[in-house]
C-alpha positions in Angstrom: 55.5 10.2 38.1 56.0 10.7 34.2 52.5 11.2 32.2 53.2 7.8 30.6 53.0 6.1 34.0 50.0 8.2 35.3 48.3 7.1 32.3 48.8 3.9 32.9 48.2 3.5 36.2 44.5 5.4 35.7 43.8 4.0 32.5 43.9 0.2 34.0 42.8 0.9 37.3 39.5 2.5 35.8 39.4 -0.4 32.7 39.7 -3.0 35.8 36.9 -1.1 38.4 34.3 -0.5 35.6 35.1 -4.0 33.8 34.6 -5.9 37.0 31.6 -3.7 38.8 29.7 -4.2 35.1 30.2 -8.0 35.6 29.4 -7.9 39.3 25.8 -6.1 38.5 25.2 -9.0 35.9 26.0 -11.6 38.2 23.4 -9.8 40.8 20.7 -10.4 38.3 18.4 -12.8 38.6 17.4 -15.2 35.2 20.6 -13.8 33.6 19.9 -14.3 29.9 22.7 -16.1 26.9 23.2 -12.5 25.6 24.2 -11.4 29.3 25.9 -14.3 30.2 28.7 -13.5 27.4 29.0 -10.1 28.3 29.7 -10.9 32.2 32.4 -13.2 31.0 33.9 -11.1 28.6 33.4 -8.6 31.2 35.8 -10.2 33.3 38.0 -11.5 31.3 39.1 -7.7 30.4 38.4 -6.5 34.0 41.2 -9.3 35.1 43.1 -8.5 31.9 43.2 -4.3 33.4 43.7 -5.2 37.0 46.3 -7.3 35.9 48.3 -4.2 33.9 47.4 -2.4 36.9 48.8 -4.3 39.4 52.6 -4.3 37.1 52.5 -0.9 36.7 52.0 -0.3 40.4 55.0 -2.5 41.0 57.2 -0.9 38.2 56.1 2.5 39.8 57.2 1.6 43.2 60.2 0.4 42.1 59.5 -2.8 43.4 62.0 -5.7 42.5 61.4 -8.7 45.0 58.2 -10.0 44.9 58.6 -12.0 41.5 56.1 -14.7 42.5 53.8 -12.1 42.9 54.8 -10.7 39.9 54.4 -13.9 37.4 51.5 -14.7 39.3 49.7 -11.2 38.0 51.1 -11.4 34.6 50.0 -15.4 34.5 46.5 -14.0 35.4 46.5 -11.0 32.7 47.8 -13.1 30.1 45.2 -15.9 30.8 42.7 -13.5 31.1 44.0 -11.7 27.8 43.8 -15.2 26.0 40.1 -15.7 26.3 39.0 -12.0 24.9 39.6 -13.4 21.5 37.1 -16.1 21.6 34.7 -14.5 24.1 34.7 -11.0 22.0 33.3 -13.2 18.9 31.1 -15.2 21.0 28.9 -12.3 22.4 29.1 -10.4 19.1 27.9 -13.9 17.2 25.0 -13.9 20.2 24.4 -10.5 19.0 24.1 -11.1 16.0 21.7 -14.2 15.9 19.9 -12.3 17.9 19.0 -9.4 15.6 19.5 -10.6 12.3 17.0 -14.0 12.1 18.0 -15.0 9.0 21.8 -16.3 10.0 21.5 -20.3 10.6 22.0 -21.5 13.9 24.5 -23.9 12.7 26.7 -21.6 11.2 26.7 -19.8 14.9 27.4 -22.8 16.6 30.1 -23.9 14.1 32.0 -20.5 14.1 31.5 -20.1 17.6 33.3 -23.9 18.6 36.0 -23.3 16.2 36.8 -19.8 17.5 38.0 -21.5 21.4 40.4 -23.9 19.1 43.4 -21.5 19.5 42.9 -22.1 23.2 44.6 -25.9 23.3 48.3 -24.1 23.5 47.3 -21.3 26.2 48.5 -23.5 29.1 52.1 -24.3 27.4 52.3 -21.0 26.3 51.8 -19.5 30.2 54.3 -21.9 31.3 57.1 -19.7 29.6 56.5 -16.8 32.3 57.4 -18.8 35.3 61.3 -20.6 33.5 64.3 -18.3 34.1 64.7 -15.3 35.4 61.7 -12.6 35.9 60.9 -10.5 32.4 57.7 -9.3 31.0 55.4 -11.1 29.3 56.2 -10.1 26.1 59.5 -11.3 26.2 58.7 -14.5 27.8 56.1 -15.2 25.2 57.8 -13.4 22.0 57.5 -16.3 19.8 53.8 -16.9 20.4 53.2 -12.6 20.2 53.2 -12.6 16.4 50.8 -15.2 15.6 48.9 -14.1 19.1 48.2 -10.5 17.8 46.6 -11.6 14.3 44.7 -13.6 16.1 43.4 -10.8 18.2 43.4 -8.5 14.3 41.3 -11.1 13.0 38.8 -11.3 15.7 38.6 -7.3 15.8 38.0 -7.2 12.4 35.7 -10.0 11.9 33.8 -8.6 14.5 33.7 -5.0 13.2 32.6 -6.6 9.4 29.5 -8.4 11.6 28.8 -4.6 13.2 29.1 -2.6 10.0 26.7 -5.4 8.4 24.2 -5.3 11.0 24.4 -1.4 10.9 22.7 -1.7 7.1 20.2 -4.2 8.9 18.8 -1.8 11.9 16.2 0.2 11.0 16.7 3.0 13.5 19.4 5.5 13.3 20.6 6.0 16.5 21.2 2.0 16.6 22.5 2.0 13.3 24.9 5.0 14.7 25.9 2.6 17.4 27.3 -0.5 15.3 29.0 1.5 13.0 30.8 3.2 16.0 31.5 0.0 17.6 32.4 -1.5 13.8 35.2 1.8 13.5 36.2 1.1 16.8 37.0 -2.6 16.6 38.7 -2.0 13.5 41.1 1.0 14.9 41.7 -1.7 17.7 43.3 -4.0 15.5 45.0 -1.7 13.0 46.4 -0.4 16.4 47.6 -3.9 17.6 49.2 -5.1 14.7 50.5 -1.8 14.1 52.3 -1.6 18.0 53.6 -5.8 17.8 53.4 -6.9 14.2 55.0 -3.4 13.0 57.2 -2.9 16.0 55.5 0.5 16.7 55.7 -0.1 20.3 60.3 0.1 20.0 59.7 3.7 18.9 60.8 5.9 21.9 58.4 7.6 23.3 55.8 7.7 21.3 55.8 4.0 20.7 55.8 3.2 24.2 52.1 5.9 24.4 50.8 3.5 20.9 51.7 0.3 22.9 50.0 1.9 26.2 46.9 2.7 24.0 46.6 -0.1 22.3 46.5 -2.1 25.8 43.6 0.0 26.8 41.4 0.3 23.8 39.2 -1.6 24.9 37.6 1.0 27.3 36.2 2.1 24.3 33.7 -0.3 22.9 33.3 -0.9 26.8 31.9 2.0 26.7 29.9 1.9 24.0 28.3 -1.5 25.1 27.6 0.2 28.4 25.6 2.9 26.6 24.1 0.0 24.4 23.2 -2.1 27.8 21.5 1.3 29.1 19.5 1.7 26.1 18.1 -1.8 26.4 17.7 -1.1 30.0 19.2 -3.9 31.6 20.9 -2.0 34.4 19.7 1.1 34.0 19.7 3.5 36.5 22.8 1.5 38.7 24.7 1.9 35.0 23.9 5.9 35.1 25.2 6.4 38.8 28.5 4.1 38.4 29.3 6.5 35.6 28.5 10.1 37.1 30.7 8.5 40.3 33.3 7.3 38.0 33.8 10.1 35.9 34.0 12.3 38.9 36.4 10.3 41.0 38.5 10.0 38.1 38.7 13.7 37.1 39.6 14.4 41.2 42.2 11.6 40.6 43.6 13.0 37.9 43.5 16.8 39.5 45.5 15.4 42.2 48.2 13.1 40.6 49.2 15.3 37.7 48.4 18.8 38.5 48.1 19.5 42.3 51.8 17.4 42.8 53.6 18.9 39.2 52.0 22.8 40.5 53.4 22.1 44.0 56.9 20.9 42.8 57.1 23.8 40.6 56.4 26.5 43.1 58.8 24.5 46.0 61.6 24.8 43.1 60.8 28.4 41.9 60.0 30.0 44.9 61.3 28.0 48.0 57.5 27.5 49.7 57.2 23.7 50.7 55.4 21.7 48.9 53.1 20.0 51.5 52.0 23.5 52.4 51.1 24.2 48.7 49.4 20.6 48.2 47.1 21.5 51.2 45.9 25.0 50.0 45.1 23.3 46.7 43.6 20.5 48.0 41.3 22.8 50.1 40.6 24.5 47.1 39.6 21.4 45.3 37.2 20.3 48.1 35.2 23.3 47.6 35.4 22.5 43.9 34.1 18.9 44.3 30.6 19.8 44.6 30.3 21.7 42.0 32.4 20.0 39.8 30.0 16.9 40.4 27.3 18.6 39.9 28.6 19.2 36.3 29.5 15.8 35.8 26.5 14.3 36.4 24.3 17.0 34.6 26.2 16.4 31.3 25.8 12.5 31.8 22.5 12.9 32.8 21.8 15.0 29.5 23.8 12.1 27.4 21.6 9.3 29.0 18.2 11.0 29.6 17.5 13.6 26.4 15.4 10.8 25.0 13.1 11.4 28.1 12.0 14.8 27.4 11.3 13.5 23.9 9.5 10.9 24.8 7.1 13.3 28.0 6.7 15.3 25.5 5.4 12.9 22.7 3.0 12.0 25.5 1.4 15.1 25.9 1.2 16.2 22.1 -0.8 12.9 21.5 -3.0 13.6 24.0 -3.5 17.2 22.9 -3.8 16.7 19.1 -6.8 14.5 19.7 -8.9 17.3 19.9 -8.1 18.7 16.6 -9.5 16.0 14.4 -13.4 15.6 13.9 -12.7 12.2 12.7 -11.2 8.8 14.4 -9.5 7.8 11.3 -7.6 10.8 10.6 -6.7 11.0 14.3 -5.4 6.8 14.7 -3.4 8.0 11.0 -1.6 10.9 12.7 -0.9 9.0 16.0 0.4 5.8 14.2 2.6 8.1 12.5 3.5 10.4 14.8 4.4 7.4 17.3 6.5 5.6 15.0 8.5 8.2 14.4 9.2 9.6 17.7 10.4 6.0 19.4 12.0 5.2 15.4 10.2 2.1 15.4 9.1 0.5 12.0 5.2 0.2 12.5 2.5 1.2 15.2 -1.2 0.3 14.6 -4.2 1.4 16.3 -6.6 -0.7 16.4 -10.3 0.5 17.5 -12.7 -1.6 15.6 -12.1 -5.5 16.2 -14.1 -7.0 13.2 -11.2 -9.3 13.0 -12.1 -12.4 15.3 -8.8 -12.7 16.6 -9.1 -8.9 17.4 -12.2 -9.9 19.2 -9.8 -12.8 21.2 -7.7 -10.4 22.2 -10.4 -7.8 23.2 -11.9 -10.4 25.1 -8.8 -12.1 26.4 -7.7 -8.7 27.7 -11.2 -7.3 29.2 -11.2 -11.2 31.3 -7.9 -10.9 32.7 -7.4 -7.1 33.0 -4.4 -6.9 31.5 -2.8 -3.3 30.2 0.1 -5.6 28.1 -1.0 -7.9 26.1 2.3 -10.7 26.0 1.0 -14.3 25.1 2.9 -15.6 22.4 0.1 -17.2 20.4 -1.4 -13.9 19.8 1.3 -12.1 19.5 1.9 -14.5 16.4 -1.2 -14.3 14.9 -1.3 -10.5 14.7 2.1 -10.2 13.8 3.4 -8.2 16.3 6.4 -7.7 18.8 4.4 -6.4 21.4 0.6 -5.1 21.8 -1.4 -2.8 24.8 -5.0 -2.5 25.4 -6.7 0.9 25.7 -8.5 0.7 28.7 -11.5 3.4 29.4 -13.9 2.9 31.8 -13.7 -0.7 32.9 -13.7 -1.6 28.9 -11.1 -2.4 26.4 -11.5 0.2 23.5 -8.7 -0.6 21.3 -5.2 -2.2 20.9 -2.1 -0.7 20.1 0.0 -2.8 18.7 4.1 -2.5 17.6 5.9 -4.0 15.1 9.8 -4.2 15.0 12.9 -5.8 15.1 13.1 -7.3 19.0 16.4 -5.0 20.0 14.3 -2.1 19.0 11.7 -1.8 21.5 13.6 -0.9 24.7 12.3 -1.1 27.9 12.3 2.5 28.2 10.2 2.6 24.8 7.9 0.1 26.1 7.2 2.2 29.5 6.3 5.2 27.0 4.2 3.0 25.4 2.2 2.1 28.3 1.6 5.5 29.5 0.8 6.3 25.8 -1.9 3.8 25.7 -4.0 5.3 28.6 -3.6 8.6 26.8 -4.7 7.2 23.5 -7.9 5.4 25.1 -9.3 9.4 26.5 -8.2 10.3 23.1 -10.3 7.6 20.7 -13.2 8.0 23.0 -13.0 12.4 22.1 -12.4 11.5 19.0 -15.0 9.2 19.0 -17.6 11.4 20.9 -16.6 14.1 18.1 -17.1 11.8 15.3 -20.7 11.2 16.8 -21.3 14.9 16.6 -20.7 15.6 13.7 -22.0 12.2 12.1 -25.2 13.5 14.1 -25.4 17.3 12.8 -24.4 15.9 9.4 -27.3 13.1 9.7 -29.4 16.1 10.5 -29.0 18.7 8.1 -29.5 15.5 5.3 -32.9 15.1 7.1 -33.6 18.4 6.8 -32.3 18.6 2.8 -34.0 15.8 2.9 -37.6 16.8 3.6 -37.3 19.5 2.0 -36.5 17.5 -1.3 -39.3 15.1 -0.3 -41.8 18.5 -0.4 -40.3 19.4 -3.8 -40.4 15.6 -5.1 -43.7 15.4 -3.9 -44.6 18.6 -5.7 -43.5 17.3 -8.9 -44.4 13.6 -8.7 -48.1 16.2 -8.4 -47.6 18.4 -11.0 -45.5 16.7 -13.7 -45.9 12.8 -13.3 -49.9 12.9 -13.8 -49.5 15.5 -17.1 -46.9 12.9 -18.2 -49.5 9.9 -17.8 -52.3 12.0 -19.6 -49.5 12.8 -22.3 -48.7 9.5 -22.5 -51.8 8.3 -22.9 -52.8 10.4 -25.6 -49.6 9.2 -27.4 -51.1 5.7 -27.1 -55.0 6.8 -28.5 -52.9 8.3 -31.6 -51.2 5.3 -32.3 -54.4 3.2 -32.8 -55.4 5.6 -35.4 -53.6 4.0 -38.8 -53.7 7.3 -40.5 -51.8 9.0 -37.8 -49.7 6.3 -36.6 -48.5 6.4 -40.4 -47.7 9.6 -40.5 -46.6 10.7 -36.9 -45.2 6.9 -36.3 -41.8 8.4 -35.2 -42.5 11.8 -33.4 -45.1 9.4 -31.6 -42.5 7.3 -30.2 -40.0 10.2 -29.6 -43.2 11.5 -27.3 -42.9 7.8 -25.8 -39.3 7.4 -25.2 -39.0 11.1 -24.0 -41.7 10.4 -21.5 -40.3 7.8 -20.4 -37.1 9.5 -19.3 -38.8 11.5 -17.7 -40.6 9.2 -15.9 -37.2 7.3 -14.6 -36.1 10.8 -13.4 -38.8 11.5 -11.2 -39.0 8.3 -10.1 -35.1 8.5 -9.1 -35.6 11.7 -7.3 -38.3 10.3 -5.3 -36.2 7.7 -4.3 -33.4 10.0 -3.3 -35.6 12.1 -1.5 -36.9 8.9 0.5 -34.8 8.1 3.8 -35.1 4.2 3.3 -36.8 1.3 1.2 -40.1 0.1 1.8 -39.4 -3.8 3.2 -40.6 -6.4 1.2 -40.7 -10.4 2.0 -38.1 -12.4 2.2 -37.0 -13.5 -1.5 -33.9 -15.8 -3.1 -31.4 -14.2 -4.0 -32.4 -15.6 -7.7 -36.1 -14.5 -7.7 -34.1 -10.8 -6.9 -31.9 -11.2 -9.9 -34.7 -12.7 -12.2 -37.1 -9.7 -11.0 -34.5 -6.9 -11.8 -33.2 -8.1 -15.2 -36.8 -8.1 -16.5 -37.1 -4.7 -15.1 -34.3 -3.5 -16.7 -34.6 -5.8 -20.1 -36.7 -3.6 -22.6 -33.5 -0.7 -21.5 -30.8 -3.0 -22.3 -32.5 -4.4 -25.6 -33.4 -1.1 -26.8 -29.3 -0.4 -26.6 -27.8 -3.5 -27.8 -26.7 -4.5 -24.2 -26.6 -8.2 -23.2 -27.1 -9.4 -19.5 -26.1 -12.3 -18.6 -26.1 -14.1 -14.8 -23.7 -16.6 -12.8 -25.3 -17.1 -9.3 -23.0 -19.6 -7.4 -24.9 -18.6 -4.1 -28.9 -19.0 -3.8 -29.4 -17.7 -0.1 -32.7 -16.4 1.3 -32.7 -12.2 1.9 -34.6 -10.4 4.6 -37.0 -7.8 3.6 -34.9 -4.7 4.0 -32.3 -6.1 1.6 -34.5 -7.4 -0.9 -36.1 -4.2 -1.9 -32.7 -2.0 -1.1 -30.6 -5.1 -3.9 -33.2 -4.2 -6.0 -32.9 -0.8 -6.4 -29.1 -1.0 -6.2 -29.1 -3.7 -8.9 -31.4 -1.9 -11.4 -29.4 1.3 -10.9 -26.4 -0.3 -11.7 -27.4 -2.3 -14.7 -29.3 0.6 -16.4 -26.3 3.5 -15.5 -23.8 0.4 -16.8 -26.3 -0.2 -20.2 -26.2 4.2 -20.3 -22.7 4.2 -20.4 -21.8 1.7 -23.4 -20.8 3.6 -26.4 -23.6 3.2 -29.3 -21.0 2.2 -31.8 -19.8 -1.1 -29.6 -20.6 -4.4 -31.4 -20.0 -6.1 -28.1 -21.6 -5.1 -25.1 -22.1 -6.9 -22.1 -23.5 -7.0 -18.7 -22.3 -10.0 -16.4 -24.1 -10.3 -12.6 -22.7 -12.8 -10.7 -22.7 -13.9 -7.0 -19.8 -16.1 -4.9 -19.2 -16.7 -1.5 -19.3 -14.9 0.8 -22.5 -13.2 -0.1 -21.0 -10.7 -3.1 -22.9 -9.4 -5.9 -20.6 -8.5 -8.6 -21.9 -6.1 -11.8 -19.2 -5.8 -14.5 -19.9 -4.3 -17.8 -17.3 -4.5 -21.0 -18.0 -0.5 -21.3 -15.4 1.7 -21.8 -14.6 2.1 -17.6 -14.3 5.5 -15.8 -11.1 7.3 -15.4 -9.8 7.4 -11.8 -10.6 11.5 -11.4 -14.0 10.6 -11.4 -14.0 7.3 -9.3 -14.2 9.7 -6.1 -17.0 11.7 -7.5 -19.4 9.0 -9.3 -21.4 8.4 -6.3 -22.1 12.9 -5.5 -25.4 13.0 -5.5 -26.4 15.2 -9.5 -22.9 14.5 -10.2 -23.5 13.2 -14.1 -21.3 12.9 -17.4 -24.4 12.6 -19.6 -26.5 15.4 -21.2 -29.2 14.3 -19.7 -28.0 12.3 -16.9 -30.0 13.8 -13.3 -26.9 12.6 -11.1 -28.9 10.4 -8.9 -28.2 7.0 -9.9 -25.4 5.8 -8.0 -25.7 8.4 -5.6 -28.9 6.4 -4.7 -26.9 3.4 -4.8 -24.3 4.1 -2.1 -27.6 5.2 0.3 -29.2 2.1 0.1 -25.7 0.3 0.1 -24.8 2.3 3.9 -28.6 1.3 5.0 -28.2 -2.6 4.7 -24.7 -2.3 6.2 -23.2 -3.4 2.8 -19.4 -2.8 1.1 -19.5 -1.6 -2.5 -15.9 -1.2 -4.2 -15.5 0.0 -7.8 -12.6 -1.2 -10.2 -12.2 0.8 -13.0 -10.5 -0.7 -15.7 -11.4 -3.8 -15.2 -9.8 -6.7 -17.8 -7.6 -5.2 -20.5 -7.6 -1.7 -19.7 -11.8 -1.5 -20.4 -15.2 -2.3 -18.5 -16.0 -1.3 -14.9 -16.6 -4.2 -12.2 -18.8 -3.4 -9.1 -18.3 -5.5 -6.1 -21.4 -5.5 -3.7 -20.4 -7.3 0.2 -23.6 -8.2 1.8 -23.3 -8.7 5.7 -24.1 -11.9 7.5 -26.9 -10.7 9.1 -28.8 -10.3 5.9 -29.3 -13.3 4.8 -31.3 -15.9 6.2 -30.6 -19.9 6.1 
């Protein structure tokens, strides 16, 4: 047996047994799917197509000559069988490709798809040809259909590939984008090959061109095998996949052992050195069935490693999750580095971790999940709403402490991915409640040593409110007696109301340090949210007039304010209008300060100052942190306080309109207004 004919005979046996065992597990499936369904028939259309080769080579081999019925009968089947690869190749592949690409109209699909069975009306005329005359092969009986055949076959090869090279720019992932531009190369080396062997008339060369034409015949073990690996990765078959291989591979490499080195070794010795060949065979047989084992073993360890190296990657994602959460003292940075760290380890586009559900349909899905005890979240409607391709509860203790959710391209989240995902999320939910329990702490020691600063400022603003703000009244007061004398007031009229103005500032410091020093704000009764606004621009009128500064009001919302927020807005409103009048340039001819209110309840403060530059955005609300000479730092440092004590969101945008002003946005929570 020549090398050609050994090649042939394995080559189509093994494109037949793995063609027709794939097809065989799909058709043991239950609820076989559209994209499955055009594999299993393509499946066996080339499985037919090899056992069909397989079965003329065997009788070419054997020399057999009689059975022609037999013989047109296998090459009828092949030939059929070869007929429909065209149209089922670009079938699956435009399944494929609807289903990963959603922007491809259905009605292009559908169009391309009919169109590509047309060539079909002439396949049973064409078949007829193989049973008039006398016996000859197939591609002499059909030589006048071959040419226009084969580009046929080109064309659908190379269509196909363009579709896989384009959908390779489309995947995100690399190791899928890796896999269509293999199977793109290798649909277009199929066709090159094919035109190349019966367009070209390769295939007449000797030899050689008999090896092309025997090639080209079985190139299509190669995107089979390629799909295979695809169909692992999306873990349809999975494990049944992995063993057919490793039993494959190893009964083919016995095979080919056997037929092309045990029988060439034993003819060589018989003819060299007169020993029998049968004895020879059996020593090396003997020595090949110690062999097997091992040889086996080393089979299925190197397919193991091809199929299951993500594993390892993925166990050991697992447990670095799980052990990083103790690193971080806060939950944010900790969801950060495992929404990262996630996504990139499964190559998936987005992973969020959700642990606060202030979103009501967060709260749906919370609830949903913590009624029907579900680890997988999969109903469509929420799925939609959230935007997501899949989404897991964190489960800890009998509650639902977050969500994780995944978003992707369908193809990308393989069943595989989706089981790490799902031990992931158990690990995540002990990991958000140490992070959690960590936050706490510190939040606690933090909370704390500010109550200790805290007092000990309230001892020290105490002291002072003592020992400076009662020599400032007397001061003050005798600044007042002096100005009721004409003769003085005429004479000291300016240094008198230098002293004023100086005491004054003063005063306002003080004042703001006791406020700083004080944990919260005295309640006060419930007020309008107008009265509030009325009350603080009078406060703060005779500072703005004194500076030019014009406030104006816009309050599209009136609601009623509980205590705690009334005198909290107060302070935060007077702070803000009096640092915003501060920081306007002297030399402005316009300056303006605009407090408005919209729904929902938001307090806005914009002045047409000269804004703050983005370096100091970060540090405006330090507590002392001050750009003015005699600035005590407090100001919006007291702010943020009293903006964290009613539960409020204050947002700074800096510049504002036309590259000037500053805009303070103040959110006020539901819960403290009243109706």
């Amino acid at each position: 047996m020549s090398l050609l004919e050994l090649l042939k005979l394995i080559g189509f046996a093994t494109g037949a047994a793995l063609h027709l065992y794939l097809s065989w597990l799909f058709l043991r499936q239950r609820g076989i799917r559209t994209n499955e369904r055009m594999l299993l028939w393509l499946g066996l259309a080339i499985g037919v197509w090899f056992f069909g080769n397989f079965v003329e080579t065997v009788f070419d081999s054997l020399d057999i000559a009689s059975a022609i019925t037999l013989r047109r009968l296998a090459d009828t089947i092949a030939y059929a069988s070869l007929s429909f690869l065209p149209p089922l190749t670009l079938h699956a592949q435009m399944r494929l490709w609807q289903w990963l690409d959603d922007k491809v109209k259905p009605t292009y699909i559908r169009l391309r798809v009919a169109l590509c069975y047309v060539p079909l009306i002439v396949l049973p005329y064409s078949l007829s040809f193989i049973w008039r005359g006398e016996y000859a092969p197939p591609v002499e009986k059909l030589s006048e259909f071959l040419a226009l055949f084969i580009l046929w076959i080109a064309a659908v090869l190379w269509e196909c590939g363009g579709i896989n090279f384009y959908l390779s720019r489309r995947i995100a992932t690399s190791r899928e984008k890796h896999f269509f531009e293999a199977l793109a190369v290798t649909l277009f080396v199929m066709g090159v090959l094919f035109v190349l062997a019966y367009i070209v008339g390769a295939r007449t060369w000797g030899v050689p061109g008999q090896y092309l034409e025997t090639i080209a015949k079985m190139s299509s073990l190669v995107p089979t095998a390629l799909i295979a690996y695809y169909i692992y990765r999306y873990r349809y078959l999975e494990l049944v996949i992995r063993q057919s291989f490793v039993y494959a591979a190893f009964a083919l490499t016995v095979m080919v052992i056997y037929l092309y080195g045990i029988r060439r070794l034993a003819a060589v010795i018989e003819s060299n050195y007169s020993v029998r060949a049968g004895v020879v065979e059996a020593i090396l047989i003997l020595g090949l069935m110690f062999l097997a084992e091992p040889m086996r073993r080393v089979t299925e360890r190197n397919i193991q490693r091809l199929f299951t190296r993500e594993v390892s990657l993925y166990r050991d994602l697992v447990a670095q999750v799980g052990a990083d959460a103790a690193h971080y003292n806060s939950l944010l940075q900790f969801v950060t580095f495992a929404e990262q760290h996630i996504a990139e380890a499964l190559a998936l586009n987005e992973i969020r971790l959700i642990t606060d559900a202030k979103d009501p349909t967060y709260q749906r899905i919370f609830r949903y999940a913590e009624q029907w005890q579900l680890t997988q979240i999969e109903e469509a409607a929420f799925l939609d709403a959230i935007g997501a391709l899949a989404c897991y509860a964190l489960w800890r203790e009998e509650k639902v402490v977050g969500l994780m959710i995944v978003r992707d391209f369908p193809p990308a989240l393989t069943a595989e991915k989706r089981e790490v995902l799902s031990v992931l999320s158990g690990h995540l939910a002990i990991a958000i409640e140490r992070a959690l329990l960590l936050e706490e702490k510190v939040n606690l020691e933090r909370e704390l040593a500010e109550r200790e600063r805290l007092a000990v400022m309230g001892q020290m603003a105490a002291t002072i409110a003592h020992e400076i703000k009662n020599p400032l009244s007397s001061i003050k007061s005798i600044a007042q007696v002096m100005r009721e004398d004409e003769d003085v007031s005429r004479e000291y009229a300016r240094d008198l109301d230098l002293i004023t103005n100086e005491i004054n500032r003063l005063n306002r410091s003080v004042t703001q340090l006791l406020s700083f020093s004080r944990p919260a704000v005295v309640a006060a009764s419930s007020t309008l949210l107008s009265e509030v606004v009325s009350n603080v621009v009078a406060l703060t009128r005779a500072e703005c007039e004194e500076r030019g500064v014009q406030v104006t009001t816009d309050l599209q919302t009136d609601p009623v304010l509980d205590g705690t927020t009334v005198a909290a807005l107060k302070e935060i409103l007077v702070n803000l209008i009096i640092n915003a009048a501060q920081a306007m340039p002297a030399n402005e001819s316009d300056k303006q300060i605009q407090l408005t209110s919209r729904e929902p309840l938001t307090l806005t403060v914009a002045d047409t100052g000269v804004g703050i530059p983005p370096a100091m955005q970060s540090k405006i609300f330090e507590p002392f942190f001050t750009t003015k000479q005699r600035g005590t730092g407090l100001g919006l440092a007291i702010v943020a306080r009293r903006v964290r004590e009613i539960g409020g969101k204050l947002t700074i945008t800096s510049p504002a309109i036309e590259g000037r002003g500053t805009r303070f946005d103040l959110t006020l929570l539901a819960n403290d207004t009243k109706n």
